[in-house]
N, C-alpha and C positions, 0 to 999 in steps of 0.2 A: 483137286485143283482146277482151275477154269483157265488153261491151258489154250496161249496165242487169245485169249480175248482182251481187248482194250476197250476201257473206257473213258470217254472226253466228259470231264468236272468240271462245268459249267456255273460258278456259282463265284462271288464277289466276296465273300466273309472268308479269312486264311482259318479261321477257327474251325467252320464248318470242313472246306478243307480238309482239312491233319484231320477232323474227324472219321471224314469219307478214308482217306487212305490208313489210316490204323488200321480199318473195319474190312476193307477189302486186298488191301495186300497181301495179308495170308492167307486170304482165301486164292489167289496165283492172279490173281488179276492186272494189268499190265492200266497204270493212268497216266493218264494226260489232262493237267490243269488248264483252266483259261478264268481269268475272271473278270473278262466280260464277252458279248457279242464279237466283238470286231477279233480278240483272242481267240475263239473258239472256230472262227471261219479260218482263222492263219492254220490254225492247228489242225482243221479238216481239212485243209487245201495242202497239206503236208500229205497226212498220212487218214484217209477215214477208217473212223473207229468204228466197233461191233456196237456200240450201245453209247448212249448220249444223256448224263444226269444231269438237268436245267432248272436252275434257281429261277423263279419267277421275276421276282424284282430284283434289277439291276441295273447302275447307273448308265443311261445314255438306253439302248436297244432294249426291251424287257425279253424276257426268256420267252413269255407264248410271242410276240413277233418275231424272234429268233427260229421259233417253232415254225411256226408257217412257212418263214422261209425256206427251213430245210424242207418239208413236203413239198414248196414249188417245183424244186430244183431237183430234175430226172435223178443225178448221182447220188443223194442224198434220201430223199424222199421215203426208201426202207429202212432206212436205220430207227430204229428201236429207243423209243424217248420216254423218259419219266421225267415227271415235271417235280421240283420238291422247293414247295414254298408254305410261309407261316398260314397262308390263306385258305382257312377251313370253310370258308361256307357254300351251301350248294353250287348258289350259281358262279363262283370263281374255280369250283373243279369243274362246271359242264364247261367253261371259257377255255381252262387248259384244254381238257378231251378235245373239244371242238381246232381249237389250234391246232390240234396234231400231236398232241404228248397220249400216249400209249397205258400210261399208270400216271397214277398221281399221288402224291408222298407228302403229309404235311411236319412242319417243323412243330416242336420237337419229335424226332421219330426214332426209332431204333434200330439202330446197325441192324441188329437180325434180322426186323422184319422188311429193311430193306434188301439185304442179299436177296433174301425168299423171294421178294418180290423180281430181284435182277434175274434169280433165275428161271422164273415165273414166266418171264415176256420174253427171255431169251428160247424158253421151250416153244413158244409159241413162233417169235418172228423168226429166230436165226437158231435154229437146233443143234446147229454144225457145234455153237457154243456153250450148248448146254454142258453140265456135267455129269447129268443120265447115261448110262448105256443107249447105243443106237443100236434098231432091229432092224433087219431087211432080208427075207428069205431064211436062212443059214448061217447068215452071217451079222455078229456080231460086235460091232465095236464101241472099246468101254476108254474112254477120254482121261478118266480120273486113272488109271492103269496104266493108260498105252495102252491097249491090249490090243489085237485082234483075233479073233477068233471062226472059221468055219466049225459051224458043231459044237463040240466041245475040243477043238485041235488050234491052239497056239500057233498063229500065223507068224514069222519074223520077214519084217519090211523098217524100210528107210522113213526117216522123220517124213520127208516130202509125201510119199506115197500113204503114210499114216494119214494126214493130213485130207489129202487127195480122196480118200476112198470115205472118209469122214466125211466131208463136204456130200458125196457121192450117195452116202448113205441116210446122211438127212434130208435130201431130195433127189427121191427114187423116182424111177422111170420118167424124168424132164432130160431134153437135150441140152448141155452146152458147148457153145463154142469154145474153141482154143481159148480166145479175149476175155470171156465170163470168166474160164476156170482160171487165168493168170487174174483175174481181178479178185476173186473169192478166195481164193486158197495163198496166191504170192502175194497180196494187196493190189489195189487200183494204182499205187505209185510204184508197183517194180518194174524195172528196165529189164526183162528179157524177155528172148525169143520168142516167139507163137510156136514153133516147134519143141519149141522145149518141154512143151507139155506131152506130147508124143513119146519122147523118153520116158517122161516121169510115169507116163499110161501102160507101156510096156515093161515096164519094169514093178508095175503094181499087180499084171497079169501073171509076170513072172512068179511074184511071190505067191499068187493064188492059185497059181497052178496045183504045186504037188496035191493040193485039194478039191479041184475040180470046180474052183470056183471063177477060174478066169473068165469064161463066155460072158459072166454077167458081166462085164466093163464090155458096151460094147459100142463098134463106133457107127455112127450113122454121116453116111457120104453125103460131104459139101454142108453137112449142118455142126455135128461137133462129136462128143461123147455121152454116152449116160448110163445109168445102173440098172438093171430088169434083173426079170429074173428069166431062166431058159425054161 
């Protein structure tokens, strides 16, 4: 199951729609419709999503100017875009790429081979979201399970700290700060504390401890946290 990942459905036809969500709801994916531009900004300016699926043509803003804009725009700019429009010919896929769409999907196309494809550029842009087991050292952590694991030894931790060391584990050895990890792990829109990641960090040590794996959460003064290995 693709577990806390959302995606914003960017696409004007309710047909295509209900298609996308049949296709991906059981696979645990969390959606969010828009259908058009000006929809889809409300709906990022809510909540930004892990991944962004953009119908080319649509009335009023077309999806690659849609595209652009989000690459302008600092908050936006890494979100992970596939473009899926009926327009198959070369130079209307180099148009998408060039805009900033990441994959390109023509209509008709097939649920399957678009999941593969979701989780294709999720391994690459945002791994946190992958469905893969994540490595790092000793430590394993498997998304579609819950699991974590030192070794071969069943780690037991809180949904947050799951989360946390997920995040942690798909981007090893980088520093972040308090604000990065409340924007990555709790969303860009949660209201709490800069401290409160502090709790959630000791208490992710905690659980790693009885296995000797706490050192690697380690923090770095005045800059934030990050995962190494000792």
């Amino acid at each position: 199951m693709a577990l806390d990942t959302t995606i914003l459905l960017v696409e004007d036809e309710p047909a295509i729609l209900d298609l996308l969500e049949f296709a991906l709801v059981p696979k645990g994916y969390k959606l969010v419709r828009a259908l058009n531009a000006d929809e889809a900004r409300q709906a990022i300016r809510s909540q930004l999503p892990d991944l962004v699926i953009l119908d080319w043509m649509m009335p009023g803003e077309s999806g690659v100017q849609l595209a652009r804009a989000l690459r302008a725009d600092p908050r936006t700019r890494p979100l992970p875009i596939i473009m899926l429009t009926a327009k198959a010919e070369e130079g209307d896929k180099i148009a998408g790429l060039d805009a900033g769409a990441d994959d390109y999907v023509t209509k008709p196309f097939s649920p399957r081979e678009l999941i593969s494809r979701i989780n294709a550029l999720l391994r690459r842009r945002a791994p946190e979201h992958a469905e893969e087991p994540l490595l790092f050292g000793n430590l394993t952590v498997d998304p579609g399970k819950h699991e974590v694991r030192v070794g071969s030894k069943l780690v037991d931790m809180g949904a947050t700290e799951f989360r946390l060391l997920r995040f942690f584990v798909a981007h090893p050895e980088r520093v972040y700060s308090r604000a990065q990890l409340l924007d990555q792990v709790w969303g860009d829109h949660s209201f709490i504390e800069e401290r409160t990641v502090d709790v959630h960090i000791l208490r992710l040590r905690k659980a790693l401890a009885p296995f000797g794996a706490e050192e690697m959460v380690q923090t770095v003064r005045g800059a934030g946290y990050r995962l190494a290995k000792t």
